[in-house]
Backbone as numpy.savetxt, mean C-alpha at the origin, in Angstrom:
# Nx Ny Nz CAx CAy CAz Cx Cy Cz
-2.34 -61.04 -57.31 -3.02 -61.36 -56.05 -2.05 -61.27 -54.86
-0.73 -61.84 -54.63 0.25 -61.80 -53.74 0.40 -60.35 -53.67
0.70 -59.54 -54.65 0.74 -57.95 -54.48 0.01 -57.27 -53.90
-1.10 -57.67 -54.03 -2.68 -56.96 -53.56 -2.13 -57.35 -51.94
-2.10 -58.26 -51.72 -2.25 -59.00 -50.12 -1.27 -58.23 -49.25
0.06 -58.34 -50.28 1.48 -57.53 -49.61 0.76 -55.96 -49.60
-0.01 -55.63 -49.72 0.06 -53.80 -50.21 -0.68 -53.85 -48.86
-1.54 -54.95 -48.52 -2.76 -54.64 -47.57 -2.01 -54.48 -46.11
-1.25 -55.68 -46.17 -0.58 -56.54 -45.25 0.10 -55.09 -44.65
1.16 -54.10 -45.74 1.72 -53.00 -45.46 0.98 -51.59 -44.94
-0.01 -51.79 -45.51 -1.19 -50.81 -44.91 -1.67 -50.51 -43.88
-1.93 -51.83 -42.86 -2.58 -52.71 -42.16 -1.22 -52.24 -40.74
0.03 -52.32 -41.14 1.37 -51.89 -40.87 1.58 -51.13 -40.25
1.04 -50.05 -41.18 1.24 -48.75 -40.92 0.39 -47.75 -40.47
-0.92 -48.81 -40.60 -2.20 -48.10 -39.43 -1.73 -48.55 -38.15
-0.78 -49.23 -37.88 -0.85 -49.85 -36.31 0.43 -48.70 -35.75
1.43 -48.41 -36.81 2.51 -47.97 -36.38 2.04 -46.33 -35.98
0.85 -45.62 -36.90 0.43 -44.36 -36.87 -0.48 -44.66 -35.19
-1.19 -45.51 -35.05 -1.87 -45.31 -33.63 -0.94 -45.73 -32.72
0.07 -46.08 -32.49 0.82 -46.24 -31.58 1.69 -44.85 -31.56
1.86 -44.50 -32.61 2.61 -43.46 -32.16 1.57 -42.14 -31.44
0.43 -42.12 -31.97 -0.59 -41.16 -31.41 -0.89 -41.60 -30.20
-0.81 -42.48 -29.47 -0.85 -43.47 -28.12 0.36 -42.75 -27.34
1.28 -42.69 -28.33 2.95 -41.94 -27.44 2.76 -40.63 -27.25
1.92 -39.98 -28.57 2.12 -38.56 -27.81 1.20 -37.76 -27.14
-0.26 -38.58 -27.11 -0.69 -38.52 -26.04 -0.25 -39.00 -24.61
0.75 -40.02 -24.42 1.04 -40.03 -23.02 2.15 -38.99 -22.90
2.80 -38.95 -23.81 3.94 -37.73 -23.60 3.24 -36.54 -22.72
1.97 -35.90 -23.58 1.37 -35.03 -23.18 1.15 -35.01 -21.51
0.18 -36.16 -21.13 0.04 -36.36 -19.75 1.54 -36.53 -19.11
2.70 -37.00 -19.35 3.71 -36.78 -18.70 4.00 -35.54 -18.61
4.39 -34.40 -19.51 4.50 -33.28 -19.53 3.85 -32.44 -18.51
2.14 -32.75 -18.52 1.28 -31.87 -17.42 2.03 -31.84 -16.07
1.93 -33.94 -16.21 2.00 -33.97 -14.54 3.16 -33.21 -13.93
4.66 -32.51 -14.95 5.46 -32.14 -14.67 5.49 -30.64 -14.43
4.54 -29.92 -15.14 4.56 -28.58 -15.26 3.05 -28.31 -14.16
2.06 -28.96 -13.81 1.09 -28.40 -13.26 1.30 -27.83 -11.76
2.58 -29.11 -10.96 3.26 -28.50 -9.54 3.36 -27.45 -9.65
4.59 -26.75 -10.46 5.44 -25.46 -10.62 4.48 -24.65 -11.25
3.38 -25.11 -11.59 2.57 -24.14 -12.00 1.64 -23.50 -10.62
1.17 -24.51 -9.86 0.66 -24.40 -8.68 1.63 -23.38 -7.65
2.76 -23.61 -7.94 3.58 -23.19 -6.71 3.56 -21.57 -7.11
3.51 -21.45 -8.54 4.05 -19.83 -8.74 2.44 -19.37 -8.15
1.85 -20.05 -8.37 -0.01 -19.33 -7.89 0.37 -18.81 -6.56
0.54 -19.75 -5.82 1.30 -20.00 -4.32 2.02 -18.65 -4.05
2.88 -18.54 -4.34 4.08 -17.38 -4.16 3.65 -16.47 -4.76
2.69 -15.99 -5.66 1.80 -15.05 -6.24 1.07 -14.34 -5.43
0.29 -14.92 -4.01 -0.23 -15.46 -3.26 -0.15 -14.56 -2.03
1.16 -14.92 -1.81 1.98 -14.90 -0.33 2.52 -13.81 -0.60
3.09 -13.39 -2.14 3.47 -11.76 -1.76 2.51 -10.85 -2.04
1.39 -10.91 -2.52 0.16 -10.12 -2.30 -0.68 -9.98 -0.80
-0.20 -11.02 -0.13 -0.59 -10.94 1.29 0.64 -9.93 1.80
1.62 -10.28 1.35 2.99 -9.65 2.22 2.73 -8.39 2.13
2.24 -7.56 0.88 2.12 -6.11 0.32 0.97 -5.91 1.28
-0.04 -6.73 1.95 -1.12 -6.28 2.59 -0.39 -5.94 4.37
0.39 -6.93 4.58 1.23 -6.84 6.20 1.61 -5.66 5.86
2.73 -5.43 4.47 3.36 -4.06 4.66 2.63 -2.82 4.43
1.51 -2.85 4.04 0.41 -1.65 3.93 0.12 -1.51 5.33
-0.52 -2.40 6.53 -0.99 -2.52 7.69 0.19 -1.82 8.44
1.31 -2.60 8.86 2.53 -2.26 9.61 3.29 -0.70 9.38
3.09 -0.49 7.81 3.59 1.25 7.62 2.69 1.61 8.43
1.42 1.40 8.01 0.60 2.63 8.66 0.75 2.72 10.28
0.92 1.54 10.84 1.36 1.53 12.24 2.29 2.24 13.01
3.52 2.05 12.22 4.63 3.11 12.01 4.13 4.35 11.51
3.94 4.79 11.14 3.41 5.91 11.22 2.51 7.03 11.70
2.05 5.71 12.17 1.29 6.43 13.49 1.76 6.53 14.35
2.94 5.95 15.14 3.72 5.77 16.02 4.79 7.50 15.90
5.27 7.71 14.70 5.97 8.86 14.41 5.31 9.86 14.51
3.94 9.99 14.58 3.37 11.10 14.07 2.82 11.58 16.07
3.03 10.16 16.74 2.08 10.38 18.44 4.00 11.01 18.56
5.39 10.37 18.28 6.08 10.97 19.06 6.90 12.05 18.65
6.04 12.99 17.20 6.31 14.24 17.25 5.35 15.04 17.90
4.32 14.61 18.27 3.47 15.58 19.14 3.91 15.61 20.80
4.45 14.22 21.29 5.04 14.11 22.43 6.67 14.90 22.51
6.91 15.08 21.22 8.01 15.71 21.44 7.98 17.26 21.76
7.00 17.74 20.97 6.73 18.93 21.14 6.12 19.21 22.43
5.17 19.01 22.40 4.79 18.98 24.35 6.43 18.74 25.37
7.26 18.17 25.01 8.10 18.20 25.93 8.76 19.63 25.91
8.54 19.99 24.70 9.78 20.58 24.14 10.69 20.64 24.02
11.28 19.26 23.25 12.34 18.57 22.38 12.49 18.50 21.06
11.57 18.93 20.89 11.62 19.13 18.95 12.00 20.15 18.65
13.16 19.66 17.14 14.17 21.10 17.21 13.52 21.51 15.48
14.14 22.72 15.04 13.84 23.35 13.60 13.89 22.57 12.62
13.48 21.55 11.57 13.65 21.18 10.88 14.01 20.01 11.33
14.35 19.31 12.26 14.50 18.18 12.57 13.56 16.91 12.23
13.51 16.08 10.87 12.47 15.12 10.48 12.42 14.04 11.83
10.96 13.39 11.84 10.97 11.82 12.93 11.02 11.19 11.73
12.24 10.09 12.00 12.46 9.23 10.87 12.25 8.02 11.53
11.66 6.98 11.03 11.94 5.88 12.07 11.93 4.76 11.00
12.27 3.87 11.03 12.84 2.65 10.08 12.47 1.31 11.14
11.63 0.14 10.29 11.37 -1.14 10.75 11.92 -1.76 9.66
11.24 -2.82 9.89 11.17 -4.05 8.73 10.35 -5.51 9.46
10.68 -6.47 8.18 9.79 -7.91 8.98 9.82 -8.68 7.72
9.97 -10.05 8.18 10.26 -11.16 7.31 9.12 -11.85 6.98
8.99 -12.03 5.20 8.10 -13.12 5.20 8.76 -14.24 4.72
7.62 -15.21 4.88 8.10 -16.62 4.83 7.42 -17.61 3.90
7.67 -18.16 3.23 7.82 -19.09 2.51 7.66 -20.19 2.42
6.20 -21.02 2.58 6.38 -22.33 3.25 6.48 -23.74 2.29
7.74 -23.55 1.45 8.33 -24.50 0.85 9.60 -25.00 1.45
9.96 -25.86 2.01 10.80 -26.47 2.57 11.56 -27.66 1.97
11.23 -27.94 0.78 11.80 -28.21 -0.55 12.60 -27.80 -1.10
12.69 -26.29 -1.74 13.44 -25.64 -1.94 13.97 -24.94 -1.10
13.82 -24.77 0.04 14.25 -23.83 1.14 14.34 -22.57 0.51
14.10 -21.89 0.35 13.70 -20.77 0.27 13.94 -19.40 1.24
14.91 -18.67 0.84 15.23 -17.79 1.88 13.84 -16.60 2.57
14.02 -16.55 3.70 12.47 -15.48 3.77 12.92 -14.13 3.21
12.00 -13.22 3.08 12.12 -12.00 1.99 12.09 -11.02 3.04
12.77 -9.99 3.52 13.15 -8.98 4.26 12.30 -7.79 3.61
11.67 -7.25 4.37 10.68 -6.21 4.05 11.07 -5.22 4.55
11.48 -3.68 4.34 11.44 -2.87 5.04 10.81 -1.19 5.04
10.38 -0.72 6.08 9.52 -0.40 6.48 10.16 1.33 7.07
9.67 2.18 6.72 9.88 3.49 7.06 9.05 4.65 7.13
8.86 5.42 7.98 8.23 6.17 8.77 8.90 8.07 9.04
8.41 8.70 8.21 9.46 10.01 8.07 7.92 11.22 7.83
7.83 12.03 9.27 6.84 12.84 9.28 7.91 14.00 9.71
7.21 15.34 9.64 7.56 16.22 9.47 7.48 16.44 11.48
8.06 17.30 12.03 7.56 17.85 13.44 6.69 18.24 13.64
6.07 18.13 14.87 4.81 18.91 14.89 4.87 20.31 15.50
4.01 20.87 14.87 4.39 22.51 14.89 3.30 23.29 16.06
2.83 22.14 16.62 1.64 22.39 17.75 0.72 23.34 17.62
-0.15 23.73 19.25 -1.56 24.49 18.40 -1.09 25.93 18.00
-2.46 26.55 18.05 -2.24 27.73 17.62 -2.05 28.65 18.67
-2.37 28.49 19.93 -2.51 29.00 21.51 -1.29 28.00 22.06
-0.62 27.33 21.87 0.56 26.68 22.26 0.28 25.67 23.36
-1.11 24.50 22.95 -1.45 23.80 23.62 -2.07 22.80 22.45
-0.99 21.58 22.85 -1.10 20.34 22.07 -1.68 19.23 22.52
-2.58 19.59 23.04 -3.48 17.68 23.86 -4.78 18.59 23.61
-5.79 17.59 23.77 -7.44 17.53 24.11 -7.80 18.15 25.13
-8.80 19.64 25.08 -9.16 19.70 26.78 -10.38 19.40 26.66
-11.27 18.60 25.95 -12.42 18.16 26.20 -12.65 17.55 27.81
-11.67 16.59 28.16 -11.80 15.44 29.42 -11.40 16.90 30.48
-11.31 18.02 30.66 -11.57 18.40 31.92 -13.21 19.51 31.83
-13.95 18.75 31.09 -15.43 19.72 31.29 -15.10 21.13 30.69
-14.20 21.53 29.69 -14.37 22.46 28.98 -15.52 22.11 27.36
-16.31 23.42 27.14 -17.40 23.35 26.28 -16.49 22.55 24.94
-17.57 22.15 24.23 -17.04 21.97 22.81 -16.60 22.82 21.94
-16.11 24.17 22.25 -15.86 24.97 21.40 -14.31 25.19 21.37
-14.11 24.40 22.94 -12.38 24.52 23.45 -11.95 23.29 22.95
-12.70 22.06 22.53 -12.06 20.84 21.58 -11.02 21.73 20.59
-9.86 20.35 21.20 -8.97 20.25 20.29 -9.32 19.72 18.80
-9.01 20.52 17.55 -9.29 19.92 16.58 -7.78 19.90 15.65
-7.66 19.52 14.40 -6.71 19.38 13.59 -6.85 19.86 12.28
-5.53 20.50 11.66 -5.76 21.10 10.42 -4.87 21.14 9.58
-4.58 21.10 8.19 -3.82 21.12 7.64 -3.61 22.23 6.45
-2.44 22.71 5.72 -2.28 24.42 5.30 -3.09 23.97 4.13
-3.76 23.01 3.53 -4.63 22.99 2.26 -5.85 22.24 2.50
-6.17 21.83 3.22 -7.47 21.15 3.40 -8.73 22.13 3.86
-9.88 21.82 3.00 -11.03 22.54 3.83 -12.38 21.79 5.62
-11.36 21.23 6.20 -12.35 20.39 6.36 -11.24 20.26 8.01
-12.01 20.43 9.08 -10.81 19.83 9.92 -11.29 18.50 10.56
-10.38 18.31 11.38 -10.25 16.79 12.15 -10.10 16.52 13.25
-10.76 15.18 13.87 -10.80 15.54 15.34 -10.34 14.36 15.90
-9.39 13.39 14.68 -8.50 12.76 15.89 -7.40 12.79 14.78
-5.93 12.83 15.62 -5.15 12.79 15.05 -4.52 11.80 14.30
-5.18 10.70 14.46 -4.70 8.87 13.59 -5.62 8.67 12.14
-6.33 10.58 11.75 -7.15 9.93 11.04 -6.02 9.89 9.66
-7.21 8.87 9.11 -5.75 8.41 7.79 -5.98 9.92 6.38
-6.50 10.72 6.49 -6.08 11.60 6.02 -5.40 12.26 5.89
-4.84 12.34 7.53 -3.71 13.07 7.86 -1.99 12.49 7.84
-2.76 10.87 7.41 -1.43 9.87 7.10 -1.54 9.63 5.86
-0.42 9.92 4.99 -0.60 10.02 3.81 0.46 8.59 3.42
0.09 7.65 3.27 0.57 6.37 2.89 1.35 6.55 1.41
2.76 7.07 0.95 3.42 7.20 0.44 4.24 5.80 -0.72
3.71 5.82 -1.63 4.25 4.43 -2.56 5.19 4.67 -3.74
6.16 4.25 -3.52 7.60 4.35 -4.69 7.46 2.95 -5.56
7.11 3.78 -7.02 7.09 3.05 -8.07 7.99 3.74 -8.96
8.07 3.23 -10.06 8.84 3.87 -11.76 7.82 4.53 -12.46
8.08 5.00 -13.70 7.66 5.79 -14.49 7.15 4.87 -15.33
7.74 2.86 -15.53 7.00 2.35 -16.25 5.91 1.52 -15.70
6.13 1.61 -14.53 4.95 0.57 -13.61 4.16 1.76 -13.36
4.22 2.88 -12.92 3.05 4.05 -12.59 1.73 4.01 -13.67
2.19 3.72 -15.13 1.63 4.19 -16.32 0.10 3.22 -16.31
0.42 1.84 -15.57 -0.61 0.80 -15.66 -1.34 1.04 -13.92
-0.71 1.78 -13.06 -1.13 1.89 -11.70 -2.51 2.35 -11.72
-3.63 2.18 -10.89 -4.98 3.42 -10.37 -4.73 3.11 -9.08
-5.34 4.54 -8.74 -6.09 4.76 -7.36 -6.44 4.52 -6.67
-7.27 4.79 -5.82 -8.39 4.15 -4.52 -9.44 4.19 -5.58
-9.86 5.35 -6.74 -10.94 5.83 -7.30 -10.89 5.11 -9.02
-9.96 4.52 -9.20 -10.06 4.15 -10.45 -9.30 4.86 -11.34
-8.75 5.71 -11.47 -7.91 6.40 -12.27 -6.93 6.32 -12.54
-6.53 6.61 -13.70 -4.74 6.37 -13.73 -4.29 7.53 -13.15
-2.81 7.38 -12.90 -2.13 8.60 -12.29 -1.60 9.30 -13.51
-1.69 10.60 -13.13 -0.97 12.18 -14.08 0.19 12.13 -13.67
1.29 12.73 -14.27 2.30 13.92 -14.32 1.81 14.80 -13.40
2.98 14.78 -12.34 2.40 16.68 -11.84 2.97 17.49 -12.59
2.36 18.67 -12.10 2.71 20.08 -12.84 4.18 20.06 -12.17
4.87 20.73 -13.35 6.70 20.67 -13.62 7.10 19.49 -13.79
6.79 18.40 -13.87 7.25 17.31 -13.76 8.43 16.90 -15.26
9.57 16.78 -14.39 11.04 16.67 -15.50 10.56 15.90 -16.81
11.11 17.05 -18.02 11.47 16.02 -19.08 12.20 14.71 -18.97
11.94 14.15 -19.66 13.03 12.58 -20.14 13.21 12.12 -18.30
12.60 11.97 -17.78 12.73 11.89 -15.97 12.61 10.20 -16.29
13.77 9.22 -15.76 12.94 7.95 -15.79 13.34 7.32 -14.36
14.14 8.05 -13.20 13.43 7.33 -11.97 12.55 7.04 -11.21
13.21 6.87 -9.99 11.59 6.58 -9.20 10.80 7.78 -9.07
9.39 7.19 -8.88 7.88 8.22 -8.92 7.27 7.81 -7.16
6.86 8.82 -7.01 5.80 8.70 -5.77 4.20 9.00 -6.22
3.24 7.96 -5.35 1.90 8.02 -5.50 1.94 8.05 -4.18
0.31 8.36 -4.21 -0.32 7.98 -2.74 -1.73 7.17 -2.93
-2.39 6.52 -2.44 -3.71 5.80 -2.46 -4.60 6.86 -3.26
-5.40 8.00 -3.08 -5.88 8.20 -3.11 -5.69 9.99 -3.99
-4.35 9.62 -4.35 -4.14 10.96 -5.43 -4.08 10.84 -6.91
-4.04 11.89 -7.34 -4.19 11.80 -9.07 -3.23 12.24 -9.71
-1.70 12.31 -8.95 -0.74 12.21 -9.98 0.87 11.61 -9.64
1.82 11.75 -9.47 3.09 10.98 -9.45 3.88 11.85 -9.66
4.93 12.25 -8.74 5.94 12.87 -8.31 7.18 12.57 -8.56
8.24 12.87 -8.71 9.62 12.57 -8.97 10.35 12.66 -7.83
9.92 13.27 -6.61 10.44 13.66 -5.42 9.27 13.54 -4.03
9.86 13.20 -2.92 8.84 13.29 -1.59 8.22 14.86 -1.06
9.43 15.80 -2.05 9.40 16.89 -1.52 8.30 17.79 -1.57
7.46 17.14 -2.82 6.48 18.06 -3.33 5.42 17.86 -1.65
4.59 19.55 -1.80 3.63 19.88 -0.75 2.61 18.64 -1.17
2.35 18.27 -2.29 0.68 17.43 -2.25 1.36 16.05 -1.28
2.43 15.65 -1.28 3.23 14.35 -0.47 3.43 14.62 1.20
3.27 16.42 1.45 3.58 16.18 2.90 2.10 17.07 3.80
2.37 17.10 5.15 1.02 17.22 5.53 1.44 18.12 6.95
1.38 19.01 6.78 1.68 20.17 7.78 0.70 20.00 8.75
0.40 19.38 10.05 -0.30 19.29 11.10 -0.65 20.29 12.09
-1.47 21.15 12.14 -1.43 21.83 13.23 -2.59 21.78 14.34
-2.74 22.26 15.57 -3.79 21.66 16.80 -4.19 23.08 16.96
-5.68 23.28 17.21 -6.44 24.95 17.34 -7.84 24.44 17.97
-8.05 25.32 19.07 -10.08 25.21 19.45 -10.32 24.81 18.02
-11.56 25.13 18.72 -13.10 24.32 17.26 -13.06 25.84 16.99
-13.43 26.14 17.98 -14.28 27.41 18.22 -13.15 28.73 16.55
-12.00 27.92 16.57 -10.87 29.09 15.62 -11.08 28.14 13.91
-11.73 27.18 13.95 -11.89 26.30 12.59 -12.69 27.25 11.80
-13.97 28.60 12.14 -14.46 28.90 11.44 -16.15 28.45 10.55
-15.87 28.47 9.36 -16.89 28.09 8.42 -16.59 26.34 8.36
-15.28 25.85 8.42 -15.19 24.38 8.04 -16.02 23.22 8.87
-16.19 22.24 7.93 -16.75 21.17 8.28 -15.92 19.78 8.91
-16.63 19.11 9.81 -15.61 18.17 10.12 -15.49 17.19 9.02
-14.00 16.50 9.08 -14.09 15.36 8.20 -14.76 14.22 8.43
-15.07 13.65 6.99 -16.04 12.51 7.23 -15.99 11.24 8.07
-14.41 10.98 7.82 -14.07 9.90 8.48 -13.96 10.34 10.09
-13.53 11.00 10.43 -13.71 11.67 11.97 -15.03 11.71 12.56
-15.86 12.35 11.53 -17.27 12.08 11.94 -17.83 10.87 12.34
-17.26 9.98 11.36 -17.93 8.46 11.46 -17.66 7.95 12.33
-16.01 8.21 12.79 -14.95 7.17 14.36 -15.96 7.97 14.96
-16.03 9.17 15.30 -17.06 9.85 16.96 -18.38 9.05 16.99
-19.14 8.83 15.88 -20.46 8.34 15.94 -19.95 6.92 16.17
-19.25 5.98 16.08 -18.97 4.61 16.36 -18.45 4.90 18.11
-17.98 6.04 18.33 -17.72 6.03 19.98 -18.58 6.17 20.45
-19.40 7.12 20.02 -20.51 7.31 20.80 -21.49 6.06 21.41
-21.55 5.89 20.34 -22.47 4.14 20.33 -21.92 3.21 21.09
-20.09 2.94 21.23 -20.24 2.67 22.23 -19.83 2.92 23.48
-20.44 4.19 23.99 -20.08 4.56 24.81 -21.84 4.60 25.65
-22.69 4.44 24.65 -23.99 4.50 24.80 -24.32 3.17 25.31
């Protein structure tokens, strides 16, 4: 009988010692969260802020680049633009970080702008003569040595080809504007494992800036010398939004 009682007594023991310890590692647990859920929050955070940053630096290239592309046409009209001479132009801009905890250094972004000269019209007249009451056939339009389609303002983003340097192992998971993964171009180096160039809206990846599908030969001609071509869409669409309000 004393045995029986001692066995219970020990039982009884060791049910208290098993829920206390399940008591510990459930609070362990909640200690643990409360420690990891901040730093978990913060990487969301900074996840965040440089996906916005990639959006400033998408916005601001293109700015720059539009900026290079008005002062190779101003250059040429002066006639200051020499043979082969690239407009290179180089920015940058800081983002920031709003942890003040860690202080956190801001992240230096930089920003570059490299168009070819402009090679002006085809009659050796580089501006618009629409605004002095010449017909629409004397509109200035825009063209490029592979496109079927011309253009009738020069900021359209077709003619800005938004240029992105990745690797050969980040390209492989990259798409498009359209959904696609990117190709190999044609020749593209064996065993090649530096940097690759894309663009938004192309279907393959380059080893060099040099290739023709990366650059964009600009030239200015009447309507009236475009031929069979159609205007581009997006050109079409900015005129019909002027119109309207101009209406």
């Amino acid at each position: 009988m004393v045995s029986f009682a001692f066995a219970r007594a020990k039982k009884k023991e060791q049910d208290q010692v098993c829920r206390r310890l399940k008591q510990l590692r459930r609070a362990s647990l909640t200690v643990e969260c409360a420690g990891i859920l901040p730093f978990f929050f913060m990487a969301c955070l900074v996840l965040i802020i440089l996906l916005d940053g990639i959006r400033i630096q998408s916005e601001k290239n293109l700015a720059l680049s539009n900026k290079a592309r008005k002062l190779a046409i101003a250059a040429n009209l002066a006639g200051d633009s020499a043979d082969g001479a690239w407009i290179d132009l180089y920015s940058s801009f800081k983002l920031d970080f709003p942890f003040p905890v860690f202080a956190l250094p801001k992240l230096k972004i930089a920003l570059r702008a490299r168009v070819y000269p402009w090679i002006g019209s085809k009659d050796g007249v580089g501006g618009h003569s629409g605004a002095d009451g010449k017909e629409e056939d004397n509109e200035t339009i825009y063209l490029t040595d592979n496109e079927e389609v011309y253009h009738t303002h020069s900021d359209c983003t077709h003619l800005d080809l938004c240029i992105i340097k990745t690797d050969t192992s980040s390209v492989k998971h990259m798409r498009n504007a359209y959904g696609r993964r990117y190709k190999k171009c044609k020749g593209f180096p064996k065993n090649y494992t530096g940097p690759v160039y894309v663009t938004a809206k192309g279907d393959y990846y380059y080893p060099s800036t040099e290739y023709g599908s990366l650059t964009r030969h600009v030239r200015a001609v009447k309507r009236k010398d475009a031929g069979e071509l159609k205007q581009c869409s997006r050109c079409a669409s900015k005129d019909r939004k002027e119109h309207r309000h101009a209406a």
